[in-house]
N, C-alpha and C positions, 0 to 999 in steps of 0.2 A: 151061456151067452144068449142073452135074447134079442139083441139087436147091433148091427156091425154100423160105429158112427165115426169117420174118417173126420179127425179134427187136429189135422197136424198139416196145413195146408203152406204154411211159414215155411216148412223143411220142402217136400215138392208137391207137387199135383200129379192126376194122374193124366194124360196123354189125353184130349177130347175126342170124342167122334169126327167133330168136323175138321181138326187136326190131321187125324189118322185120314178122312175120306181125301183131303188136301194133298197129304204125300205119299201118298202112295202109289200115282200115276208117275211121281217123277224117279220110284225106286223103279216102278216097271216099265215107262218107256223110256225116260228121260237122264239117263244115266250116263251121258257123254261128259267128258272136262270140258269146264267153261273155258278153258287155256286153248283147247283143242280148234284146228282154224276149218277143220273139218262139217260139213252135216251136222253130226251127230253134237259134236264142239259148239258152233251155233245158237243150236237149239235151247242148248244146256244154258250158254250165255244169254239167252233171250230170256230165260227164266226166273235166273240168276237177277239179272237187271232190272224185272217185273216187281219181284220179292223185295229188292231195296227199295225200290218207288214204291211201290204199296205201304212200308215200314216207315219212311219219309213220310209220306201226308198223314199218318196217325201221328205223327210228334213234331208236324206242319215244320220241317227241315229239310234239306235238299238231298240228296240221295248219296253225292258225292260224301258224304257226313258222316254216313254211315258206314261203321268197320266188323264183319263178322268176327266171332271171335269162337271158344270152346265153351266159354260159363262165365258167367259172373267172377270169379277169385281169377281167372286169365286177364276179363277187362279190367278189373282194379289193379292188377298188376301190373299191366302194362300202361296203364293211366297215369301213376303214382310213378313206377321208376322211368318209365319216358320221358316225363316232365320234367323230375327233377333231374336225369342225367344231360337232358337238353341243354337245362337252364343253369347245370352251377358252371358251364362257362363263361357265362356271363357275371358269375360269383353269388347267384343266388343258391345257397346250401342248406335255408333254411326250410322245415315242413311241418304244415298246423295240422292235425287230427284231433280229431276228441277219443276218448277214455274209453267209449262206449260201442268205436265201429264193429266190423266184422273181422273175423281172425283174418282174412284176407289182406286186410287192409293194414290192419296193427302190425303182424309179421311182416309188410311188404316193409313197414317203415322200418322196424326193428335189423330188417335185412341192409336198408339203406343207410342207418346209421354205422355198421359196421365198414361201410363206404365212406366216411367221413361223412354224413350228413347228420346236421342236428334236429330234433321232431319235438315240436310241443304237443303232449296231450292234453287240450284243453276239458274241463270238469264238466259235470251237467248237474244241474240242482237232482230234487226228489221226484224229478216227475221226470226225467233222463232228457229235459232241454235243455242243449249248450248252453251254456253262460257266457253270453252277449260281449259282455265288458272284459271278461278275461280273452275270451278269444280275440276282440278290437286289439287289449294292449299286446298280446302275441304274432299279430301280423306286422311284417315289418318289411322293407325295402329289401331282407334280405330275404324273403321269403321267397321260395318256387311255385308253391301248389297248396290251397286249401282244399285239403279235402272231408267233406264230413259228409255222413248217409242221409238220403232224402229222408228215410223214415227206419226205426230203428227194428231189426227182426227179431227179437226177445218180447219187448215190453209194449212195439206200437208206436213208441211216440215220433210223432213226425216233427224234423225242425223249418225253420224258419229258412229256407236254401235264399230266397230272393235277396234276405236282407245281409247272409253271411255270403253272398257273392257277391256283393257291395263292398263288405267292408276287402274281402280278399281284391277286389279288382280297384280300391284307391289307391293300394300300395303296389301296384302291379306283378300283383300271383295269380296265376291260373286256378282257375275253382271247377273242382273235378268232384260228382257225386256220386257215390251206390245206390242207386235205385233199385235195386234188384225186389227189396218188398215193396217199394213205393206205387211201379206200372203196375196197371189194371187196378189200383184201388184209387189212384191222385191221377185227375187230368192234366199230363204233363204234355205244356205245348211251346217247344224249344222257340218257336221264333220272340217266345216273352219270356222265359225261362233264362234270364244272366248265366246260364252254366257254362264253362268253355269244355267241358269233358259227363258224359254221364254213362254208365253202366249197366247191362239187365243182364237176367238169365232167362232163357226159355222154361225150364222146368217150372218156376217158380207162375206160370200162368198159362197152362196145360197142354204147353210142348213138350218135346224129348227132355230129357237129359241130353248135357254134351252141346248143345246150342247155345252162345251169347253176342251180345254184340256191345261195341263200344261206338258212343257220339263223341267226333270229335270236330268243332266247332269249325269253318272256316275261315283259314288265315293263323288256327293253332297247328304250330310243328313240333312235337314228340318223337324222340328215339325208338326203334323196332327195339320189338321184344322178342319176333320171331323171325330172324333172318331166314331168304334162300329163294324162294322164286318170286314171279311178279303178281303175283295176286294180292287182293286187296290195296287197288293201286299203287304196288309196291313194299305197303308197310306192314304187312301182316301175311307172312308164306305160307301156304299150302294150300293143298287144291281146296277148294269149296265146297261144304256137306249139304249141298243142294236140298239133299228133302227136308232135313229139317230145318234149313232156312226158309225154304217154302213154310214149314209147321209155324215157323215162328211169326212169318206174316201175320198169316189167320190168328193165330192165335191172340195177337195182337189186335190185327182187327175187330174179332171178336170180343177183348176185353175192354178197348174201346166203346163200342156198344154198350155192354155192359155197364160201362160208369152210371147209367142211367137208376142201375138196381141198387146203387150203394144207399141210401137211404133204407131201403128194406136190408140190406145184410146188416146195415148200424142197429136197426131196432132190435134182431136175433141177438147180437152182440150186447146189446143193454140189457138185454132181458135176461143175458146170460149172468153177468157182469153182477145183475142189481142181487139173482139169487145167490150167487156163490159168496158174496159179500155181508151177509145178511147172517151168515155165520160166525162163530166167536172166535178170535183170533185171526181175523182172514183181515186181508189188504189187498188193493188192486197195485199192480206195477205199472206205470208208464202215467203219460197223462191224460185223464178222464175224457177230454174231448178232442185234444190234437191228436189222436190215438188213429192205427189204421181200424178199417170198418167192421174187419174178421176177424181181430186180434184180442185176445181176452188172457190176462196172466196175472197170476191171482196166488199170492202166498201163504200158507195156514202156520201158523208157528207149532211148534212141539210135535213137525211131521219129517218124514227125508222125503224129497220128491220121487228119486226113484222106489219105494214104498209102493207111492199113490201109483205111481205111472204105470206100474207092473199090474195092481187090481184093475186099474182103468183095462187094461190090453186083455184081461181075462174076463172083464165084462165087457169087451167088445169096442172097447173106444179108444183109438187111435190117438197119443198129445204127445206133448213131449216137455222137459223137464227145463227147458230152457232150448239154447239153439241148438239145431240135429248136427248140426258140424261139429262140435264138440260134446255130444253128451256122450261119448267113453270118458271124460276125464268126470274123477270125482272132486275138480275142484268147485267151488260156488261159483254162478257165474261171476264174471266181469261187469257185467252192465249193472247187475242189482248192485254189488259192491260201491260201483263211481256211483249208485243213486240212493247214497247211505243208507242200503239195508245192510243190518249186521251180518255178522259171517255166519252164526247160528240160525238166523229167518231166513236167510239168500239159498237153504238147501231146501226149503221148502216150499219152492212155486214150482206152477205148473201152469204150461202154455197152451190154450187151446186156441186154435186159429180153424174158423170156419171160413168158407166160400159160400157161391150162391149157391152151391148145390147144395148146400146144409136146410135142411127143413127145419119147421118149425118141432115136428113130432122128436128131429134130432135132439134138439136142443133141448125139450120134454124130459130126454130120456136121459141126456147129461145131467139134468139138475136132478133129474130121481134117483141116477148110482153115483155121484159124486160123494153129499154129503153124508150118508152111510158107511164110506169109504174112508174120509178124513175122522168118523168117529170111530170107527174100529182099529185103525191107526193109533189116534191120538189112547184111547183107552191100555195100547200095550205098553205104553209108557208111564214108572211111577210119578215122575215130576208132572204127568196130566193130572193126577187121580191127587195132587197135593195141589195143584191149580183149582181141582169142580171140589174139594175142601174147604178154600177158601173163600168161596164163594163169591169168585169173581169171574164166572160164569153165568 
């Protein structure tokens, strides 16, 4: 191993300094329940209510808006079945997704459907953007809740939310998004953002693990997903994980700031993108420039990703073979499949996802043990060595 390059940033981050300097007054002095009417109770609530107002003016929303939660796959869950169990009293049972979300998301519907509810997965072309027209003729008066991802965690590509919470809010469905990879790489600023619901995780922009929160719009009413005491103004029970809701302010804060550098992490990203590509048989997944800024995924035919992914981790480089939530399964992804890559090329990408902290020497050092790697690969294979035969190589 000559050098250790952490490019799996899609799956989590690691916890920042100014994070950790953040919470860690509040694990050691500040450790009273915000519930508590006490001193110490107070305190905790006083910090409590610092951390949403701070969270509010980064996504220019009112504080009351915001709902802690455990992670990312908790707020999609309770987005998606709150909604819809809200509203099919009023006999709306229908629910639009696309093909391409998060297992979060897909299983929350697939759970709902065995509830009587019906779910259109709408398609995305070759570059994983919903398809416009199918999704318009799928919304309908019976619809409950559009929900589709801000920006897609495999491939990158980011959709179009402004103009599909259009079409969702002329038929009167609630439009609820995953953003979980979208903050800290898209300036998301709710008071112009049509969302009535949106989702993050802390890990995913270098909080804890265990931290998320849900936007839930004023004047929309959704069903509890966690019944029992009064916190989170009632709709969401248990006591409050104070430090790392502190963690997740900053870190917010922080990423905010940041917006500033996505320019510089897009060129890393191009430069990544232009070499890996430049190779025979390779393709990029997602779409070229609606794509997020760190996000580089890139398929080689006549390889298995886990192959590549296991030399990468033995030369030092962190990736991942698609999304970290599902790489125990060996099945192909999902997304490449709805973005008609065949079942044979979909086992062959590979995800790298850099941050700012990725240097340029990183990304050097990626493109010098990559392509060494996809050829020693491809060479154990005899259908390669009948492909540089034939000379269409």
């Amino acid at each position: 191993m000559k050098r250790f390059v952490y490019a799996d940033n899609a799956a989590t981050t690691p916890v920042s300094r100014e994070v950790i300097a953040e919470m860690t007054p509040v694990f050691e002095s500040f450790w009273g329940n915000p519930s508590s009417l006490h001193a110490k109770g107070r305190e905790a609530k006083a910090i409590l209510d610092s951390a949403r107002a701070r969270i509010a003016k980064v996504f220019s929303c009112q504080p009351s808006e915001i709902y802690f939660t455990s992670c990312g796959s908790e707020s999609d869950n309770w987005a998606i079945k709150g909604a819809a169990r809200r509203l099919a009293k009023k006999g709306k049972t229908h629910i639009v997704t696309s093909a391409i979300e998060h297992p979060a998301v897909l299983n929350t519907c697939y759970a709902l459907e065995k509830e009587g509810f019906t779910v259109s997965f709408i398609g995305v072309d070759e570059f994983g953007t919903v398809k416009m027209d199918e999704l318009e003729a799928a919304v309908t008066d019976k619809t409950a809740i559009v929900a589709i991802m801000y920006a897609n965690n495999e491939i990158g590509t980011i959709q179009p939310i402004e103009k599909i919470a259009e079409i969702a809010h002329a038929k009167g469905a609630l439009m609820f998004t995953d953003a979980v990879q979208a903050v800290g790489n898209v300036d998301i600023d709710l008071s112009k953002l049509k969302v009535d619901m949106l989702a993050l995780s802390g890990h995913k922009l270098h909080a804890p693990k265990g931290i998320g929160m849900l936007y839930i719009r004023k004047g929309v009413v959704i069903d509890n997903l966690v019944d029992g005491g009064g916190q989170e103004s009632r709709k969401r029970a248990g006591t409050e994980n104070l430090p790392y809701i502190v963690g997740l302010a900053k870190a917010l804060e922080v990423a905010k700031e940041k917006l500033a550098d996505i320019p510089e992490l897009e060129r890393k990203r191009d430069r990544l993108i232009e070499a890996l590509t430049k190779l025979p048989y390779s393709k990029l997944n997602g779409h070229r420039t609606e794509r997020l800024a760190g996000n580089v995924n890139v398929g080689f035919e006549f390889i298995e990703g886990e192959s590549m992914l296991l030399w990468l981790d033995i030369s030092g480089i962190c990736c991942s073979t698609g999304s970290a939530c599902s790489s125990a399964s060996l099945e192909p992804s999902h997304v490449l499949l709805a973005c008609g890559v065949p079942h044979e090329k979909a086992h062959g990408s590979v995800r790298l996802s850099i941050s700012h902290e990725t240097t340029d020497e990183d990304i050097d050092y990626i493109i010098e043990t990559l392509p060494p790697i996809v050829e020693k690969l491809r060479n154990m294979i005899p259908l390669w060595e009948e492909v540089v035969k034939s000379g269409k190589v």
